[in-house]
N, C-alpha and C positions, 0 to 999 in steps of 0.2 A: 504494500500500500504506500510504500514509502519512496520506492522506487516511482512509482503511476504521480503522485504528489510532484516529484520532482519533476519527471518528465513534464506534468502539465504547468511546471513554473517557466520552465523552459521554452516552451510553445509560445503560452502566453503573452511572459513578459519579452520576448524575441517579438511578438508583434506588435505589443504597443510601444515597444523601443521603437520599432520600425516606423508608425504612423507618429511619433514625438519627432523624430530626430530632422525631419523634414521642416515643423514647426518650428522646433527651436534656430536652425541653422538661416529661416525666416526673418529670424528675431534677431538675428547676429548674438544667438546666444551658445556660449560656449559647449560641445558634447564632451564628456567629459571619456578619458579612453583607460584611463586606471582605476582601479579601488581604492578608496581610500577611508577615512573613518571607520564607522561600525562596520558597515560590509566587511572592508578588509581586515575589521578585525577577528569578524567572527569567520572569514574563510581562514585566516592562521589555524582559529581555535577548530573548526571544523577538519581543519588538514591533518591535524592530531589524532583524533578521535577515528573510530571503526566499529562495526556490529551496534548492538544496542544505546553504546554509550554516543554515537556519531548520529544516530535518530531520535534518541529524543535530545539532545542539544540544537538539531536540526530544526525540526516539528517548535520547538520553545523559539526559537529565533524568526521562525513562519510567522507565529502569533504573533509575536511583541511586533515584527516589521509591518505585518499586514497592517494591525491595529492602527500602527504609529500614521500608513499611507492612506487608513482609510479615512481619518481623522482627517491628514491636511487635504485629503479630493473633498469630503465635504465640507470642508473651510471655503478652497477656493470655488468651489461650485457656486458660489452664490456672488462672488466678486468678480470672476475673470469678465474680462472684455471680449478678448480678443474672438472671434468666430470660432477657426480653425480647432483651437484653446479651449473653447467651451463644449465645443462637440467632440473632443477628445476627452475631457474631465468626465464628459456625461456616458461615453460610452466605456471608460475604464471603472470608474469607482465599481459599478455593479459585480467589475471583475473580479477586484479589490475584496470585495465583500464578502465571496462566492471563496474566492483563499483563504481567505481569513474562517471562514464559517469552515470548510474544509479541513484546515492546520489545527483548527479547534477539538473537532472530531477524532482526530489522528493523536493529540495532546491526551484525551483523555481513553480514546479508544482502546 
């Protein structure tokens, strides 16, 4: 289940990468091409880890990120201007939420 999870992070966020990075690069807004902060840090700590102890340190950092992303999409939902921007916010959060609701399951499953 843990495997199927990732695969579908993968999918997923590869396509809203894809529909943002058009946006952003619009905006003269920088894509950014490293990891760095939490990410990179929890891929160290991830890079550590195997078998049980690498899934649920996985599944727990699902949550807390979905949570954290799902939070600022409906922050900005309600502010953004921009067209492009809004119909992007409006078609991720749901996805957002759908991870999160998911990661949840998987956390206590």
């Amino acid at each position: 289940k843990i495997k199927e999870f990732a695969n579908m992070m993968i999918t997923d966020h590869g396509k809203a990468n894809a529909e943002l990075k058009p946006i952003a690069e619009a905006q003269k807004v920088p894509w950014p091409v490293d990891l760095t902060g939490e990410p990179a840090q929890m891929y160290t700590q991830l890079s550590a880890l195997s078998g049980t102890s690498f899934d649920k340190q996985y599944v727990a950092g699902m949550v807390k990120d979905h949570q954290k992303d799902l939070n600022e999409y409906q922050k900005e939902e309600g502010v953004v201007k921009d067209a492009k921007l809004k119909t992007y916010v409006n078609a991720v959060e749901p996805v957002v939420a759908r991870h999160l609701e998911h990661a949840k399951a998987l956390k206590t499953g």
